[in-house]
N, C-alpha and C positions, 0 to 999 in steps of 0.2 A: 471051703464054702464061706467060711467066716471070713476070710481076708478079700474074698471075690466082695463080699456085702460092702463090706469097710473101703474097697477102692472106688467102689459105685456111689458109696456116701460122698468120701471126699471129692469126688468126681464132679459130682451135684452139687457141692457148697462150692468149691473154686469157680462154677461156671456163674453162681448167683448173685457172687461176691464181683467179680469182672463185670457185671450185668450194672451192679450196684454202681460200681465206681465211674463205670461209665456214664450213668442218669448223672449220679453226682458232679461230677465237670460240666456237663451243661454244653448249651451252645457257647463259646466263647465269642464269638463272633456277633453274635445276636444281642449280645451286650452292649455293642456298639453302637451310639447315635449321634446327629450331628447336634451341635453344641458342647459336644465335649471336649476337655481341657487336654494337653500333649500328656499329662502326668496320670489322667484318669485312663486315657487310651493303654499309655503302658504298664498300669498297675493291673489290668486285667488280661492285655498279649503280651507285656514282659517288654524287654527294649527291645526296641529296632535291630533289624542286620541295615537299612541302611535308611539316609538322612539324601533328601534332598530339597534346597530351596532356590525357589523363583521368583525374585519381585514381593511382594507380598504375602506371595503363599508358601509352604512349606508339608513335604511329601516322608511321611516315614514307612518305608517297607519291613513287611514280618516275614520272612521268608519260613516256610514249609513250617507252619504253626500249626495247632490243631484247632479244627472248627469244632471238635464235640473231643468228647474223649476216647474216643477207637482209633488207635494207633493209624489205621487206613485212612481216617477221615484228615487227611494232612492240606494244606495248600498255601499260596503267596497272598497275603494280604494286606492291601495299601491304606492310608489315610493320609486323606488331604486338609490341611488346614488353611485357615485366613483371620488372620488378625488373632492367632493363638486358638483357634474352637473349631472343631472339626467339621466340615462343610461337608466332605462327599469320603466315602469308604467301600471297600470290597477288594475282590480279587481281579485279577487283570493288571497290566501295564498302565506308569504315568506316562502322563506324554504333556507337551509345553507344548502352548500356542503363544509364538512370540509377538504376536501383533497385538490381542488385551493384553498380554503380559501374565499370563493365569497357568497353571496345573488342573493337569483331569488325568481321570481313570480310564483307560481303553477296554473294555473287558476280551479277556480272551477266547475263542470259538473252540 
């Protein structure tokens, strides 16, 4: 009966503790806004999986990073830059428009 008590305890603090950790990571993503610098973008999603520039602008991909802290809450998120300061961000594909010469975000359905 004591040890049934004792697994129901521990049971209850590992869920409250996961609970915790999870508030604690935060939206990562929400952190994100435009004006911000390549170095700020990745001290808060880490580096890029990849690099791409066009012209002016410049595209860093985060592949399958977490927007919160629950393991589930995973996905691909872009940030575009111009003239080094992030102009537009989210998830979705870039895509080039070759005729201004610019990067943008596609979002995905």
């Amino acid at each position: 009966m004591r040890q049934e008590k004792l697994i129901k305890s521990l049971s209850l603090f590992i869920l409250i503790l996961v609970f915790l950790v999870g508030c604690a990571t935060g939206e990562l993503t929400s952190q994100i806004h435009t004006g911000m610098t390549k170095d700020e973008v990745t001290n808060i999603l880490g580096n890029p999986d990849e690099y791409e520039s066009h012209g002016a602008y410049e595209a860093l991909k985060f592949t399958n990073r977490f927007k919160s802290g629950w393991s589930w809450n995973r996905a691909d998120y872009n940030v575009i830059f111009k003239d080094s300061r992030a102009i537009e961000f989210g998830p979705g594909m870039v895509r080039k428009d070759f005729e201004p010469n610019i990067l943008f975000i596609v979002p995905l359905q």
